[in-house]
N, C-alpha and C positions, 0 to 999 in steps of 0.2 A: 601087159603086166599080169603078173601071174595069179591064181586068187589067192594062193596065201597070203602078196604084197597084199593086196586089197583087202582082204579080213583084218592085216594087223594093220592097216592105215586108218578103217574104221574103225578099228577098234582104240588107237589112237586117239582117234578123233572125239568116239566118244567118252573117254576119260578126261580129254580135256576139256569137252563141253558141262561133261559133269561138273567137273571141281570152276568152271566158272560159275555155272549156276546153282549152288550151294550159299546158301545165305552167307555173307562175310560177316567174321567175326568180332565186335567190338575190344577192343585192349582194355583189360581191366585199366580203371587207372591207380598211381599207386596210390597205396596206405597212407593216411596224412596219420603224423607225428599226433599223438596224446599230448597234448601242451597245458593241462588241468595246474599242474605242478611248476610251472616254470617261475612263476613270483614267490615258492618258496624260499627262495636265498635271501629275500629282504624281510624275513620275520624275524621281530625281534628291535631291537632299539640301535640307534646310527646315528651320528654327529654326520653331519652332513654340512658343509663349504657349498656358498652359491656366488656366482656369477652374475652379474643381470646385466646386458645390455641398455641405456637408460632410455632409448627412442628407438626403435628397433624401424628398422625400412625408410629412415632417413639421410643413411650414408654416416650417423654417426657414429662413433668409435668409444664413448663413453661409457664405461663399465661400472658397477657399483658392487660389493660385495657385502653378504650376509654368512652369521652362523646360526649353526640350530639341530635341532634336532627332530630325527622320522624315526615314530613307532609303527610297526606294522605288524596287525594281526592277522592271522587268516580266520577266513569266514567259509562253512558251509564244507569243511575238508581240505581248504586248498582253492576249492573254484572258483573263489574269490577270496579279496582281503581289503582289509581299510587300514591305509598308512595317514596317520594323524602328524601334521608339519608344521614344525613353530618356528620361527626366526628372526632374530634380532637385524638389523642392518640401519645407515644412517637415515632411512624415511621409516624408521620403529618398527615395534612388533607387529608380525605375519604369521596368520593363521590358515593352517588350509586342509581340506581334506581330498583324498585321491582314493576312490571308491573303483576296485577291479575287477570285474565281473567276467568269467573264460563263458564260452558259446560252445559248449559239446558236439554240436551237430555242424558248426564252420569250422572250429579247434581255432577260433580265433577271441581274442581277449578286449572287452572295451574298457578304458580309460575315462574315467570322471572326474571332475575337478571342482572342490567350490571354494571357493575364499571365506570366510566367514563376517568381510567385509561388504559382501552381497546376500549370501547364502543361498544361492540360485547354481545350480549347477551347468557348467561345461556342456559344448554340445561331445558326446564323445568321438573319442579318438580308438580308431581298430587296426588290429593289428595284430602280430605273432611275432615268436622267438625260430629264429634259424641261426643254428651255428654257435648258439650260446648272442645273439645279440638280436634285441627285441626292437622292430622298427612298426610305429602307430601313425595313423594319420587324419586330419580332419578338414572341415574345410569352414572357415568362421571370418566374420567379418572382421576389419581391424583398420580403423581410419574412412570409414565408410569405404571401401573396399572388399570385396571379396577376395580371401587370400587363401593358400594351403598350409596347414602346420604339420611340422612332422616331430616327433618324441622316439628319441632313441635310449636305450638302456645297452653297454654293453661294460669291457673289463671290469666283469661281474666275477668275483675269487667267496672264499667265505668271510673276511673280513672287507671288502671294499668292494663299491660299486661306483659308475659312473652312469652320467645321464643327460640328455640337451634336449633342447627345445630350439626348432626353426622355423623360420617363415618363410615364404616362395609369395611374391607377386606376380611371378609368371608363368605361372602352370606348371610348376615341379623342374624350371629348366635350371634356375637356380635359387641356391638357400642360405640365408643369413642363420646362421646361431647368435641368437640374442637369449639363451639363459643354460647353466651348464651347471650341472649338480656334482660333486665329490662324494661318494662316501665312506666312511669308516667305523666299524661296526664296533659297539661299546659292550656291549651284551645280546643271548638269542633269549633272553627273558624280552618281555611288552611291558612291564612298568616304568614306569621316566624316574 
């Protein structure tokens, strides 16, 4: 072998030795979405249609329906809001509040809940908006059981929103919807 072959083999060799041993570079990861603002489309006052499943994880099939109405304010700019729920249906009036609080630093939003027939709040439910549809999740007891609940919010327009609530006894494999919101938006004023 010639020494030129040999100078450029080593010298080959040492380029490639270099670029392995060069620290590797971590991938940034990406940008997560600002999601501060995504419960702004429910401020303002909604006639809201409920569905309720009457025994939800026993196979049965009995539904009951309520009307009513959600104000929602925002709180703090946006990064949160508190929607105030009233509703008529045949076991009477229902009171409840749903307290929203966004986490800057996850860009993720938790869900609260309290009846005002306890007044003890919800453990909450976390979660974000992808794609225009916002999926939340928790994990609470129900029947002496440990179960998972998930809360979705989606065909969200400016006047009308939709929204459920499900249960999983099996670890997320499968999910009953036992409660299912409509909404239609009456005004973007907060007064009832």
């Amino acid at each position: 072998m010639s020494a030129l072959k040999r100078i450029r083999k080593r010298l080959l060799l040492a380029c490639c030795l270099g670029l392995l041993l060069q620290p590797l570079q971590a991938a940034e990861p990406p940008a997560q979405r600002d999601g501060q603002h995504d419960f702004d489309w429910e401020t303002g006052t909604w006639k809201i249609h409920v569905k309720r499943l009457v025994h939800p994880l026993t196979g049965s099939t009995t539904w009951t329906e309520l009307d009513g109405t959600v104000v929602t304010r925002k709180v703090w700019g946006g990064r949160a809001n508190l929607a105030e729920i009233e509703e008529d249906g045949p076991s009477g009036h229902l009171e409840f509040l749903s307290l929203r609080l966004y986490n800057p630093q996850a860009h993720q939003w938790s869900l609260n809940f309290v009846s005002s027939n306890s007044g003890i709040l919800s453990v909450p439910m976390v979660g974000e908006f992808k794609d225009g549809r916002g999926e939340f999740y928790d994990q609470e007891t129900f029947n002496d059981r440990t179960i998972w609940v998930r809360f979705t919010f989606s065909a969200i327009t400016n006047g009308s929103g939709h929204s459920e609530q499900a249960f999983s006894a099996d670890g997320g494999r499968t999910w009953e919807v036992n409660w299912i919101n409509t909404y239609t938006k009456v005004s973007d004023a907060t007064d009832k």
